[in-house]
N, C-alpha and C positions, 0 to 999 in steps of 0.2 A: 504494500500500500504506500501511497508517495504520502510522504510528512509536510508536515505545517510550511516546515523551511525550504521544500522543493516546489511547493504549491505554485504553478503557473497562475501568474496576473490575466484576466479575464474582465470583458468590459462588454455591457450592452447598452443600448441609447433609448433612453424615455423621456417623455416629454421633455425635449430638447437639450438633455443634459446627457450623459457617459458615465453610466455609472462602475466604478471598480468591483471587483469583487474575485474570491478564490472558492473554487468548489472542489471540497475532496471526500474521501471514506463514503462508506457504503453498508450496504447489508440491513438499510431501515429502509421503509416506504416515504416514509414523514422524515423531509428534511430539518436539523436544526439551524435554525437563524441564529445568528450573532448578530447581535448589538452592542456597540462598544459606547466606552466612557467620554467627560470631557477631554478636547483635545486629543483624542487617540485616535488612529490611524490603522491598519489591518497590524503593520508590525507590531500594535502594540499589543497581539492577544498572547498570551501565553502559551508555549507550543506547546506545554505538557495536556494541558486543560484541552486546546485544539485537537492534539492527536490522542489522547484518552478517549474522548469523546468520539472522532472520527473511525476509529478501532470497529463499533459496532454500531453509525451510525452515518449517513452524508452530513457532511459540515459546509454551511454557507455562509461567509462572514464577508460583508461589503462597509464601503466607505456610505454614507451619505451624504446626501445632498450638500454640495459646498464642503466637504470633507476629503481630504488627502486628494489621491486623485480624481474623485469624481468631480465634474464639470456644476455649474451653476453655484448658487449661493444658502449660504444654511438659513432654513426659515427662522422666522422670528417665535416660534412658539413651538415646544413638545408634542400640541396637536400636529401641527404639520407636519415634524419629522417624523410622526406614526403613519400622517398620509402618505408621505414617500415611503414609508418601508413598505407599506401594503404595494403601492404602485411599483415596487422592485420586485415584490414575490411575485406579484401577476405579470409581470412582464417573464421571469423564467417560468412561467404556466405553471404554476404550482400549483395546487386547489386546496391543501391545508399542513402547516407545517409546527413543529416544536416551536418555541425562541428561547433564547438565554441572552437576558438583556443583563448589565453589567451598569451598575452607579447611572449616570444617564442613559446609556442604554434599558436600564429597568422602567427607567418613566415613560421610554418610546413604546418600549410591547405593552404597557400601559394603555397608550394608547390604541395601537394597531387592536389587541384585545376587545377596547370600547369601539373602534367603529367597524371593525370588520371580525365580529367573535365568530364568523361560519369558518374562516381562515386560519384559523387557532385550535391544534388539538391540546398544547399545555405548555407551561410557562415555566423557566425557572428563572427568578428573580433576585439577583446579588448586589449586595452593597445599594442596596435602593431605598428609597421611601416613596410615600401615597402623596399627589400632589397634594398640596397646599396644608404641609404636614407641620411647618412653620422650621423659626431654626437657619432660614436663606438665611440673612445677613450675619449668623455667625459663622456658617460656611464659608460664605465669599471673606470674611476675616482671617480664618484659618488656613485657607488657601493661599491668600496677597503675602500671609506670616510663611507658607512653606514657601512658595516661590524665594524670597527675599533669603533665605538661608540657601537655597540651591543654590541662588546666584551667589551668594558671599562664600559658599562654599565647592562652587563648582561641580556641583551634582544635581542628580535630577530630583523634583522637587515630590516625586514617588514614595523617593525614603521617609521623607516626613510626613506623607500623608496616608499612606496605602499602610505602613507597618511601624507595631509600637517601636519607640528609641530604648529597645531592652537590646540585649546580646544575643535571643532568639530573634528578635524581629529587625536586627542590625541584617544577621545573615541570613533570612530569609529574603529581600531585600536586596541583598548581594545579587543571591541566585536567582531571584525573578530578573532581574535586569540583565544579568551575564544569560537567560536562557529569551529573553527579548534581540541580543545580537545574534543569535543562531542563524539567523537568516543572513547570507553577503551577496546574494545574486537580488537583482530584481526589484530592489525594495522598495515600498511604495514613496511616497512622498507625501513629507509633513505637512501638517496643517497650516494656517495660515494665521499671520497674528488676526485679521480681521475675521477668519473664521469662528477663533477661540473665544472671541469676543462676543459673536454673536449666541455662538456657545451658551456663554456665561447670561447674556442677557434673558435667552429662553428658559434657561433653570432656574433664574429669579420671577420672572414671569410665572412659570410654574409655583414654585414656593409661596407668592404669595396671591393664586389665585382659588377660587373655593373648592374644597374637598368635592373627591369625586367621588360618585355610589359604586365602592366598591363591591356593593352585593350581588351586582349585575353580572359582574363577571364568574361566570361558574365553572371555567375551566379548573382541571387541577394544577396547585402551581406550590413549587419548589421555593422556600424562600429561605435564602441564605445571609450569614453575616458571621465578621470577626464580634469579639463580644466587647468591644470598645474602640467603634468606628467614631472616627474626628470630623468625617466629611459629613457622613448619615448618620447622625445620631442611630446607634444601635435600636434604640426602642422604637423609633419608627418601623424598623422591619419589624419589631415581634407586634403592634400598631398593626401593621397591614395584612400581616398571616390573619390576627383575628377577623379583617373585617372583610378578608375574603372567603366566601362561600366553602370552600374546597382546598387549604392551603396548610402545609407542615413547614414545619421551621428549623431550619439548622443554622446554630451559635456556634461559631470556633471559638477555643478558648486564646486566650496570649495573644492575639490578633486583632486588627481592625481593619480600613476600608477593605483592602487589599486581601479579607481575610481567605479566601477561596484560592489564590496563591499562592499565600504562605501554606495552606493546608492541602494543597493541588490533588496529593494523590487520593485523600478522603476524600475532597470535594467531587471528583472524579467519580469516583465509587457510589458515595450517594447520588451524583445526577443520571448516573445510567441507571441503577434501581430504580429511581423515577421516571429515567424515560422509558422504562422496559415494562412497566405496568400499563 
């Protein structure tokens, strides 16, 4: 089976943009979607989680709209990037697929779920919270605070945010990043500062717009977290398991945003359990 890091770069065109994407592993009917975080890009999935996953399942993980290489501009709202995910999966004629949405990426299957739930057989939901959970403006705090240490420190701003500053989560941390370079052929292309920006404005948009009825959503959905995330307050996700319909919760311990990382090869093991049900 070809791996995360040999994955040929692949592009189709929808409403007037090109959007990127890699398609690999097999052996499931129901593809899993990848949705990724602020500012990430394909490179930034973890090839462990990617190819674990891929093992006994197709894996399809794209940029969005205005993201890395895809063509056009990132909308201004989380609705809309759920509308382009949906107009991505229909454009490769999908008729119903997994998602594993990821810190932003969780509020986009969020969305896709609410307007297209016939599209959706189940969800697994990491480092995330339920819009308008509150808590944005100390997010955008603690973020502006990790950037400013990357930069004085010349690292990525991951370490401070994705894994606690203990000596587990120093080199947990390490290793996620040293297995983020695995890829030297092909690599996609960064985001853009106006991208990230716009990024940032739809997740505050989101944060501070009205809670959504999560009871609508009856799919079964995975919901995961470290047990002392920085970015997502940790109790939003155990918040969202309760107030969906159909949802189990898994806490890493010693871990935050990042927790699914740090704990790859569990996480791993539990999402296939769930996708295999």
């Amino acid at each position: 089976m070809i791996s995360w890091k040999d994955a040929p770069n692949r592009t189709i065109d929808i409403d007037g943009a090109t959007f990127a994407y890699r398609d690999l592993g097999g052996g499931s009917d129901i593809p899993v979607v990848f949705l990724h975080h602020l500012t990430a890009v394909l490179d930034d999935w973890d090839p462990r989680i990617i190819d674990g996953i891929a093992a006994q399942h197709r894996v399809i993980a794209f940029d969005n709209r205005g993201v890395g290489a895809t063509g056009g501009s990132v909308p201004a709202t989380v609705e809309q990037m759920g509308a382009d995910a949906i107009d991505f999966i229909r454009a490769l004629g999908l008729q119903q697929v997994d998602l594993f949405g990821f810190s932003l990426g969780g509020g986009v299957a969020q969305m896709v779920a609410l307007q297209a739930p016939e599209l959706v057989r189940r969800m697994i939901l990491a480092g995330t919270g339920p819009r308008g959970a509150g808590g944005i403006d100390k997010m955008a705090t603690i973020v502006a605070g990790a950037y400013l240490k990357a930069a004085l420190t010349r690292s990525d701003p991951r370490n401070f945010l994705f894994f606690p500053r203990t000596p587990e989560g120093k080199h947990a941390a390490a290793q996620y990043l040293g297995r983020l370079r695995e890829r030297t052929q092909n690599r996609d292309k960064r985001i853009s500062l106006r991208a990230g920006i716009a990024q940032i404005r739809a997740i505050r948009h989101a944060g501070k717009s009205a809670p959504d009825d999560l009871s609508i959503i009856t799919h079964p959905v995975l919901v995961a977290n470290g047990d002392n995330d920085l970015m997502v307050d940790s109790g939003h996700s155990a918040d969202m398991a309760r107030r969906l319909p159909d949802a189990q919760l898994k806490i890493y311990p010693n871990s935050g945003h990042g927790g699914v990382f740090q704990h790859h090869q569990a996480f791993v093991a539990d999402a296939l359990q769930f996708l295999a049900n």
